[in-house]
Every structure is written in structure tokens, then in C-alpha cells.
C-alpha positions, 0 to 999 in steps of 0.5 A: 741231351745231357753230356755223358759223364764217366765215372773211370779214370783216364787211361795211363799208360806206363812208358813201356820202359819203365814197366820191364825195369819194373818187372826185372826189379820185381823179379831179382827181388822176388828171387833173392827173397825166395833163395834166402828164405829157402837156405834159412828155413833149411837151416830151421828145421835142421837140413842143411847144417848140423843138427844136434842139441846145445845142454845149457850151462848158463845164461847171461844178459849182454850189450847196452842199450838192448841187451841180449840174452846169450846162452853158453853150453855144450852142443852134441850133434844128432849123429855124434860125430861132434861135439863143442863145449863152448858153444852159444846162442842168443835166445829169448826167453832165458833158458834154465841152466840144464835145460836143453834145445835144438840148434843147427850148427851153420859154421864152426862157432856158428848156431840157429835154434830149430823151431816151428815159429824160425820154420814157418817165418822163413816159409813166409818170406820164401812164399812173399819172394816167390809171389813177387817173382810170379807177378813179375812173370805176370808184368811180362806176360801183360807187357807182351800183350799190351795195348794201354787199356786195362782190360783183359786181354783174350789170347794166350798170352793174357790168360798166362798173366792172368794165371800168373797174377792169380798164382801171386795171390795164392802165394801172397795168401800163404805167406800170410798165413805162414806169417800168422802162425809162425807168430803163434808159435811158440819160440 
């Protein structure tokens, strides 16, 4: 009789340790990329600041050895309660003189452009920071149940990583397509 020969690896199993260490860092990761993403892409659509318009004055490149280009002119927020007469932005491409755009005042002296492409960019790293969140949910639940095989496990708490890791994947899959059509559009 022939010797059986397997075609699957052999099993390895993770000192258990090293897989909570693992999971934790996946998850305070995970998080802080969804808490910033989430206050730059409020920020981004004019949420959480001062929303109003920068009229450009002028445009100039500044710095060595990537220049910049830093847009001065008066902003005008949409309620009309403030206005700033020096404020600046760095942008690209150049603004025309005259020419107006949407900008978020963060803090005194402080502006981010309102847009589609800064919207959906953000949206992207919030969906990626919730996704790692998420399978870190999913190492715990595996972790929970373990017993170093790599199949499935039945019960409860199987079905909850389960669950969990194909919730990371839709994520994953729409950060990817925020990913996408933030590139596409226009800045």
C-alpha cells in the first residue's frame, strides 16, 4: 500500500498570546483610523467647522524643493457672521485670480477645500479603520473558540467571526471603491 501523502500544511498554531496582542493592536489601529477619518471627512463636506467660500486674490509658488502652491484671498462664511481677508490655502492645480472655492474653516488662520475627491478619500480610511476593527472582533471571537485547527468552528461564537470577518470584507470592498472614485474625482 502506498504511503498517504497530504497536500495541507501543517497546522500552527499561534501562541494565544501573540493572537490577543495581535487582535488588541488591530483594534486601537483600526479605531484611531476610523475616529480620524471620520473628523477629516466631517470636516470635508463642511460639517464640523465653518463652511463658507475663499474669492482668490492671487496664487504663488512657495518652498524648495517641491513647491507649493499657496492661494491667498478673502474667505466669507456661509452664514455671514465671519469673514477673513487674508486667508490661505495650498491647492492644486492654481486657482485664477477671482475665482472662487469651497473651504472649511478648522481654526482661526486654518482652512481644508470641501470637495468630493478630500469626502470620499476619508470615507475610504474610515471604512479601512472600521474593517480592521471588525476582524479584530473576528480574532476575538476565533480566539474564544479556538482549538488550533483551522476549520470552522460550529457554535455561536464561530458564526459571530464569521460574521464579523465577512463584515471586514464588505468594508474592505468599500473602502476600495471609496478608494476609487475619490481618485476620479475632480480636486
Amino acid at each position: 500500500m502506498a504511503p498517504v501523502i497530504s497536500n495541507r500544511w501543517p497546522s500552527r498554531s499561534a501562541n494565544p498570546a501573540q493572537r490577543l496582542a495581535f487582535s488588541v493592536l488591530s483594534a486601537l489601529i483600526g479605531a484611531g483610523l476610523a475616529t480620524f477619518g471620520l473628523y477629516q471627512a466631517g470636516h470635508a463636506v463642511g460639517l464640523l467647522g465653518e463652511p463658507g467660500t475663499l474669492t482668490v486674490a492671487s496664487c504663488a509658488r512657495v518652498g524648495q524643493p517641491k513647491p507649493e502652491i499657496r492661494c491667498t484671498g478673502t474667505f466669507r462664511s456661509d452664514d455671514g457672521r465671519s469673514t477673513d481677508p487674508a486667508a490661505r490655502i495650498t491647492v492644486n492645480p492654481s486657482l485664477a485670480s477671482g475665482q472662487t472655492t469651497r473651504l472649511d474653516r478648522v481654526g482661526a488662520g486654518s482652512y481644508v477645500r470641501i470637495g468630493p475627491a478630500r469626502t470620499e478619500g476619508y470615507a475610504a480610511l474610515t471604512l479601512f479603520g472600521m474593517a480592521l476593527f471588525v476582524f479584530a472582533g473576528a480574532g476575538f471571537a476565533s480566539r474564544a473558540n479556538s482549538t488550533g485547527r483551522p476549520e470552522l468552528r460550529a457554535g455561536l461564537v464561530g458564526r459571530v467571526g464569521l460574521r464579523l470577518g465577512q463584515a471586514g470584507i464588505v468594508l474592505l470592498l468599500g473602502a476600495a471603491l471609496c478608494s476609487v472614485i475619490a481618485f476620479l474625482s475632480p480636486h
